[in-house]
C-alpha positions as CSV (number, residue, x, y, z in Angstrom):
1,X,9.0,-12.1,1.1
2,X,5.7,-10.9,2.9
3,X,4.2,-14.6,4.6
4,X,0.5,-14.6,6.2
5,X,-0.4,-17.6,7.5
6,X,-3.2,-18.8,9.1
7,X,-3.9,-14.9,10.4
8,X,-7.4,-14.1,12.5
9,X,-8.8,-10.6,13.8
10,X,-11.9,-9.7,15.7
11,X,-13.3,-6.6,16.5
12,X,-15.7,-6.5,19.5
13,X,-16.1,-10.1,18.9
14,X,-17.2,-9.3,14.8
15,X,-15.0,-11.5,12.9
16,X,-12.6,-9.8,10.8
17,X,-10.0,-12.0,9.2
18,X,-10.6,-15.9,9.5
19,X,-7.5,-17.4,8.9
20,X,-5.9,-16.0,6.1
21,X,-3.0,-17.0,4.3
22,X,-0.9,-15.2,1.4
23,X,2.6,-14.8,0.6
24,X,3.6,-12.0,-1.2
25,X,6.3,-12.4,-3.9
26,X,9.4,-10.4,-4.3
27,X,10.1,-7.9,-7.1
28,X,6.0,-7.9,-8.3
29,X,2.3,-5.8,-7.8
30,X,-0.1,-8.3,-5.5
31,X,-3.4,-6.8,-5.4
32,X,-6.1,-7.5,-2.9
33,X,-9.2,-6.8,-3.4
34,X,-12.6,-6.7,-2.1
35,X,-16.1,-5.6,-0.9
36,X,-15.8,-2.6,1.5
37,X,-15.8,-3.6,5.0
38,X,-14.0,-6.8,4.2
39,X,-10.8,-6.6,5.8
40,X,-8.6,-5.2,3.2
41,X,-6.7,-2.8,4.9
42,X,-7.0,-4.2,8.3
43,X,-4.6,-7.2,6.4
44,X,-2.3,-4.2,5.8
45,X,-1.9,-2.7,9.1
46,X,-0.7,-6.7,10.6
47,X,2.1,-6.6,7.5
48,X,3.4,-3.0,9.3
49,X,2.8,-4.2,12.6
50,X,-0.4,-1.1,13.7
51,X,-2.0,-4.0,14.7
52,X,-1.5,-7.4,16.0
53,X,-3.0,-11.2,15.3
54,X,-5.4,-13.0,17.6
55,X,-4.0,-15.7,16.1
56,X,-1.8,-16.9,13.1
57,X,1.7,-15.2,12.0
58,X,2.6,-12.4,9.5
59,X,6.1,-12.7,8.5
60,X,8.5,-9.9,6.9
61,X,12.0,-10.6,5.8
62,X,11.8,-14.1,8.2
63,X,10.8,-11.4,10.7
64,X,7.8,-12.4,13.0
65,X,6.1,-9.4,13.2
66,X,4.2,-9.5,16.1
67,X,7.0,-10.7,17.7
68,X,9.0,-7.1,17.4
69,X,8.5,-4.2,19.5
70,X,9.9,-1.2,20.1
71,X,13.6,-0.2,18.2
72,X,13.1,-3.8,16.7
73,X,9.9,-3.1,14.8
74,X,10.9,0.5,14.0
75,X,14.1,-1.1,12.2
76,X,11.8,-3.0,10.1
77,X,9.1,-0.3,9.3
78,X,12.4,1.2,7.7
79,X,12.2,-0.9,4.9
80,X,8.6,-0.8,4.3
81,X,6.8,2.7,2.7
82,X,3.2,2.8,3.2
83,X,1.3,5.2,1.2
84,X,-2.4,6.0,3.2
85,X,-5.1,6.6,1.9
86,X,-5.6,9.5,2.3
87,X,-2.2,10.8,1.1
88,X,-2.0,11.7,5.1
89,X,0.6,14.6,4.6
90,X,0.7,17.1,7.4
91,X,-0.6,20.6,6.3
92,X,1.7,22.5,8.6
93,X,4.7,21.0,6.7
94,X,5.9,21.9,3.4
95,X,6.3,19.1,0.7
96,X,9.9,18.9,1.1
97,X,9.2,18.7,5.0
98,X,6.3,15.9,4.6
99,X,8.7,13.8,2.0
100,X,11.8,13.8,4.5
101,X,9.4,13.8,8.0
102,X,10.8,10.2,8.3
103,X,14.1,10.4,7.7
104,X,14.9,13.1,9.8
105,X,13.1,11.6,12.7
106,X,15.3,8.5,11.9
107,X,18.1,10.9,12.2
108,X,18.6,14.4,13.3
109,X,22.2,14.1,12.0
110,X,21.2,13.7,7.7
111,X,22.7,16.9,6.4
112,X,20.5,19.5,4.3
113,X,22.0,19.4,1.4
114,X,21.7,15.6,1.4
115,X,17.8,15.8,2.5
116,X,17.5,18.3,-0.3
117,X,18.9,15.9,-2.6
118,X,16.5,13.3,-1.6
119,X,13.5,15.2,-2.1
120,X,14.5,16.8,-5.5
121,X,15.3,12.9,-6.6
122,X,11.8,12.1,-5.4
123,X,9.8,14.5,-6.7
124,X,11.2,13.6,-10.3
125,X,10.4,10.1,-9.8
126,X,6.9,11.1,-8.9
127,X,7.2,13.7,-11.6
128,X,6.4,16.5,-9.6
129,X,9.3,19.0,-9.9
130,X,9.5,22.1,-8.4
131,X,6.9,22.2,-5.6
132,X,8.9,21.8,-2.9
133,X,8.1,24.7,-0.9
134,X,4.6,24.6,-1.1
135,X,1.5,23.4,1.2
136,X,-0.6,20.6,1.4
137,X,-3.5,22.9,0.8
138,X,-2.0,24.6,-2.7
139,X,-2.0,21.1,-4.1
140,X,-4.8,18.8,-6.0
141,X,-5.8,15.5,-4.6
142,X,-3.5,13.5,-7.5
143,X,-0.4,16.0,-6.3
144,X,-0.9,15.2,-2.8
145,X,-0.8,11.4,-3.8
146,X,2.5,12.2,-5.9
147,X,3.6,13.7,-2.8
148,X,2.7,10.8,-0.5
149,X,4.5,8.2,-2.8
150,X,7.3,10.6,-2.6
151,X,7.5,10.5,0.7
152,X,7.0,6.4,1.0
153,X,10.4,6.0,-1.5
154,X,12.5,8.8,0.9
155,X,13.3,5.7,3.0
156,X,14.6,3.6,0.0
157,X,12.2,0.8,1.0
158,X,12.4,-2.9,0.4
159,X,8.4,-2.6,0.3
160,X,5.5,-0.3,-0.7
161,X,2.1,-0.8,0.3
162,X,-0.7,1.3,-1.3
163,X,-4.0,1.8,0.6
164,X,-6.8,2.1,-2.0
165,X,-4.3,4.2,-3.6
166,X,-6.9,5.8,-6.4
167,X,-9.9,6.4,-3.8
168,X,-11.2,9.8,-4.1
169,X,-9.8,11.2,-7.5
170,X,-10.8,11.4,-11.0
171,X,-10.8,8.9,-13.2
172,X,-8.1,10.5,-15.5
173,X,-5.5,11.1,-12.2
174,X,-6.9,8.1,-11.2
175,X,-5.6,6.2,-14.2
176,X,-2.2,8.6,-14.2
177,X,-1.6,7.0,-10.7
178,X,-1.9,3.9,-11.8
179,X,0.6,4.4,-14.3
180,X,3.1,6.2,-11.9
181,X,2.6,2.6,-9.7
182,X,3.6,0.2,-12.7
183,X,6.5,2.5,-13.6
184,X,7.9,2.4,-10.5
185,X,7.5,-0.9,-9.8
186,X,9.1,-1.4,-13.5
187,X,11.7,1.2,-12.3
188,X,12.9,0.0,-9.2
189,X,11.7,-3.4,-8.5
190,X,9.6,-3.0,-5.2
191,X,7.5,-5.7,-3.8
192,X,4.3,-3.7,-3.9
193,X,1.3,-4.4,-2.0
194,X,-1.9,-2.3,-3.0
195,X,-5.5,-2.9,-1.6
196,X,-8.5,-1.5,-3.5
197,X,-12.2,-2.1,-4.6
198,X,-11.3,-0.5,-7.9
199,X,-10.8,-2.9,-10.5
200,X,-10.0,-0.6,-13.3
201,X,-6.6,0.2,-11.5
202,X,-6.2,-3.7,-9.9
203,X,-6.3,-4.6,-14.0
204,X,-3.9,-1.9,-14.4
205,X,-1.2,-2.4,-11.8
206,X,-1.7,-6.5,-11.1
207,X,0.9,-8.9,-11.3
208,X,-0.8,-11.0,-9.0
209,X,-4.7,-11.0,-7.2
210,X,-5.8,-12.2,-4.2
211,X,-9.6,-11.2,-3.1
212,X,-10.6,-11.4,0.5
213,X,-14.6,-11.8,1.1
214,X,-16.4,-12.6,4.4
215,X,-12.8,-13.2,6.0
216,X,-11.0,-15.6,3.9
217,X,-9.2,-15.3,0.6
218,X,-11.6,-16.8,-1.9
219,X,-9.7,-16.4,-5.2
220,X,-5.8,-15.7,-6.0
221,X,-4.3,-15.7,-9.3
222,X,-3.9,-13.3,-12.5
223,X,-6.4,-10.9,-13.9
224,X,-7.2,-12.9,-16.4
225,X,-7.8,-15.8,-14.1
226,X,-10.2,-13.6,-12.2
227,X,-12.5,-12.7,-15.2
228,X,-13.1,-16.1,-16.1
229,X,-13.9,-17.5,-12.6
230,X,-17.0,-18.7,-12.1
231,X,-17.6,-18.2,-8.0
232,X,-21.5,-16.4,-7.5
233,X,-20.0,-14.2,-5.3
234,X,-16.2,-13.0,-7.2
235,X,-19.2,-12.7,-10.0
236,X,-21.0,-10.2,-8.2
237,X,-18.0,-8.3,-7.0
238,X,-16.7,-7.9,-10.7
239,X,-19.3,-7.0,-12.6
240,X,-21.4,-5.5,-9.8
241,X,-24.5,-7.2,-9.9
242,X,-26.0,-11.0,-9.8
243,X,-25.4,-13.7,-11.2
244,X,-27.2,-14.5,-14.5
């Protein structure tokens, strides 16, 4: 399980974080949500360790992880995937090359017919056969997501965390993504962590919410849950305007 507790995080003396405190179940989607600016994905660089606490713990597999440096933290980024925003895939790299950039900087020994083999098993569970061999720049934005996901499950991890996974793309590949997420999730039983403003794909992929506003979580529970609450401010956020 994924354990926050009590975590804190300034920025040029700006408050970020102000003592959160989640856990993360196994084997479902948690959600956090959020105005932009908030702290969403500053949360999600602590659970990877790109950035430590001022205070407070975040704990991975009984794992401290500010605690870990060096071989000790890159043993446990092993069993975490983390899909950027971004898709962040290297243009100078082919997809199969993107999709097995970790592994074979884990190991310059993995054969290539076993790489191969990876990144043909990926692509089909991202369904997006047969594009090995191209760019980053022959492919649409909801491709280069595929691809990105792809390259997150090469490491067979224990964890996936999405970063506003369906920022930036239509509402139909948008929606597709979303899909893709709960199937896998479905499929393979990854504790997934996604952060997003989009409520369309949080009621989508949710198994669990947590919203983060001003620097605390203010509301966790189901989707449902979160419709009916009555808070002025997890109003606003949901339905986009004040409270009547």
């Amino acid at each position: 399980m994924i354990k926050i507790i009590n975590l804190t995080k300034s920025f040029n003396k700006t408050p970020i974080l102000s003592g959160i405190s989640l856990e993360v179940a196994n084997g479902i989607t948690t959600v956090i949500i959020g105005p932009s600016g908030c702290g969403k994905t500053v949360l999600l660089k602590h659970i990877v360790g790109l950035l430590r606490p001022d205070s407070g713990k975040v704990f991975v597999d009984d794992f401290e992880v500010s605690s870990l440096y060096g071989v000790q933290l890159f043993k446990l980024r092993r069993h975490i995937g983390v899909v950027f925003q971004g898709a962040a895939l290297l243009d100078s790299l082919t997809v199969a090359e993107n999709i097995t950039l970790g592994l074979r900087e884990q190991s310059k020994k993995t054969p290539v017919a076993e790489l191969n083999r990876i990144v043909k098993e990926k692509l089909a569970l991202v369904r997006l056969e047969g594009v090995e061999n191209k760019l980053p720049s022959e492919l649409s934005g909801g491709m280069k997501k595929r691809v990105a996901i792809a390259r997150a499950l090469a490491m067979e991890p224990e964890y996936i965390l999405y970063d506003e996974p369906t920022t930036g793309l239509d509402p139909i590949t948008a929606r597709k993504i979303d899909e893709l997420i709960c199937e896998l999730q479905n499929k393979l039983k990854i504790t997934t962590v996604a952060v997003t403003h989009d409520l369309a794909s949080t009621y989508k992929i949710a198994n669990k919410i947590a919203m983060l506003n001003k620097g605390k979580i203010v509301f966790e529970g189901t989707a449902e849950e979160l419709k009916k609450n009555k808070d002025i401010e997890i109003y606003k956020f949901i339905r986009g305007r004040e409270y009547e």
